[in-house]
N, C-alpha and C positions, 0 to 999 in steps of 0.2 A: 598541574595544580601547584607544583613547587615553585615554579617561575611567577605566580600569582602572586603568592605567599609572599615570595622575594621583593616584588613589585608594593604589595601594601605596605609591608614592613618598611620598606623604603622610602616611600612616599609619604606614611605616614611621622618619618622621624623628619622629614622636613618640613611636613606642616606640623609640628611642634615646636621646630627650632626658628618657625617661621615670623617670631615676634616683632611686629616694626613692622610687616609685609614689605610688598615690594621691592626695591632692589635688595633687601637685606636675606633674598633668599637664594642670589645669584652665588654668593659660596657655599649655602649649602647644599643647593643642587648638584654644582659643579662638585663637591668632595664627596657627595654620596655616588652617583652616575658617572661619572670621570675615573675618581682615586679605586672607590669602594667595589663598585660592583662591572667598573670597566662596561659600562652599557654604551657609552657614549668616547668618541673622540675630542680633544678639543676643538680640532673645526666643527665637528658633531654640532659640540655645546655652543659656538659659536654663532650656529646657523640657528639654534634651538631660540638663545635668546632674542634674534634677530624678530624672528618668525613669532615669537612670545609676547614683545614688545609690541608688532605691529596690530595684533588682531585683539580685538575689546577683551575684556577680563586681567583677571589678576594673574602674573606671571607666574605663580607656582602652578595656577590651575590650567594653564594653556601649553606648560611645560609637561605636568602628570598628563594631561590627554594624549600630546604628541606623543610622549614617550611610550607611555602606555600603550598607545594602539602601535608603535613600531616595534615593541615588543612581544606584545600578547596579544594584536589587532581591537578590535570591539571592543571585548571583555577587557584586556589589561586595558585599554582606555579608561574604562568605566571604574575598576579597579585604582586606577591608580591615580581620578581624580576623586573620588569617595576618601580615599586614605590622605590624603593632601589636604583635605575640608573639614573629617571628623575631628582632629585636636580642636580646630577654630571653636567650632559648633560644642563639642565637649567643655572647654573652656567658658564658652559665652553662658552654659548652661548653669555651671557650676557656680562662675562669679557674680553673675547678674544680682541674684539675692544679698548681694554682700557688697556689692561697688561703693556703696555709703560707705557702709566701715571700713571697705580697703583706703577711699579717696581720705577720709580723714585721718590715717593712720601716719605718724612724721615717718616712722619705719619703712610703710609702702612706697612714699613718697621716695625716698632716699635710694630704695633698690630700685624706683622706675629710674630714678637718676641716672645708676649705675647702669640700666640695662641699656637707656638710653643711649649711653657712650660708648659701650659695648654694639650696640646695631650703627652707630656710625662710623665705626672703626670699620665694620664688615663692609659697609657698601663701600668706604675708600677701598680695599682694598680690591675689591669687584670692578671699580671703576679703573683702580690700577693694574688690575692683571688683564685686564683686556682692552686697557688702552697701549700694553707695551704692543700685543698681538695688531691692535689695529692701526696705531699711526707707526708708520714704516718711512717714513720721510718728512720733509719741513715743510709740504703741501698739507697733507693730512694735520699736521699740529696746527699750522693758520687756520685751516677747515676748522676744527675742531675746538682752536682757540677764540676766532671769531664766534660762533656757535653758544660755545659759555659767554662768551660776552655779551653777548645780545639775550641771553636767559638773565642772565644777573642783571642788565639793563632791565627789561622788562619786568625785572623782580617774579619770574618764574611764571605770569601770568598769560605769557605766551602758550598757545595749543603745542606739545610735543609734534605734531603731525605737522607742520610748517617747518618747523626746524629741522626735522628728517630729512622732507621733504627738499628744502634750501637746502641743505650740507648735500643732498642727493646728484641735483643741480648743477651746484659748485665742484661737487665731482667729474661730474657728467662734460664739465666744461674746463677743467683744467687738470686734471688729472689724467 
């Protein structure tokens, strides 16, 4: 029952911190699961978001399942995607009535601002602490390099699942 407790508690301060979604929860996973409670190794986390990325759903949510169920099977699954989802849902409940007066407020505006810059700082640095781990040579950084290039060519409107898929490939065949 403790290891539950641990698991919600856990999961749920990530889906709080979880503002921006998506990549903006790859450091707080990693400093909860990693630093905090040592659940996870970095190859661990590693494989986690590999595995997170690849299968439909939002990355905290495909993260609390894994975890969960490597943890606590079933139940910490269940657990620790319920605790991941309540802030969301708690949030949407609370704001919804008020979105009017939060959107026209110069004040709101100004701390989305601020938060805005604050969740892009996080994913850089998401993208920078496991871009040291994964390009290990000047093959991976052209991989990789081309890769952004052809996303910013395409103005991002390229499916992620080609691009994987291509960099996969071009692994497959020179590396």
């Amino acid at each position: 029952m403790q290891l539950l407790s641990k698991l919600f508690l856990s999961f749920a301060l990530i889906g709080i911190g979880a503002y921006g979604g998506g990549l903006v929860v790859i450091p707080l996973i990693q400093h909860e699961l990693v630093v905090r409670q040592s659940w996870l190794t970095f190859d661990d986390m590693s494989r986690l978001l590999a595995v997170s990325q690849m299968t439909p759903g939002p990355i905290a949510v495909n993260a609390a399942t894994f975890v969960g169920f490597r943890i606590g099977g079933g139940i910490g699954a269940a657990v620790a995607t319920l605790a991941v989802v309540l802030p969301s849902i708690a949030i949407l409940v609370l704001a919804a009535p008020l979105m009017d007066r939060i959107n026209k407020n110069a004040h709101m505006r100004q701390l989305r601002g601020g938060i805005q810059i604050g969740v892009l700082s996080l994913i850089l640095f998401a993208t920078w602490s496991y871009g040291v781990g994964a390009i290990t040579g000047w093959l991976d950084f052209a991989i990789g390099a081309a890769a952004f290039s052809v996303l910013v060519a395409f103005e991002g409107k390229l499916h992620p699942v080609f691009v994987i898929l291509a960099c996969g490939l071009l692994g497959l065949i020179v590396l």
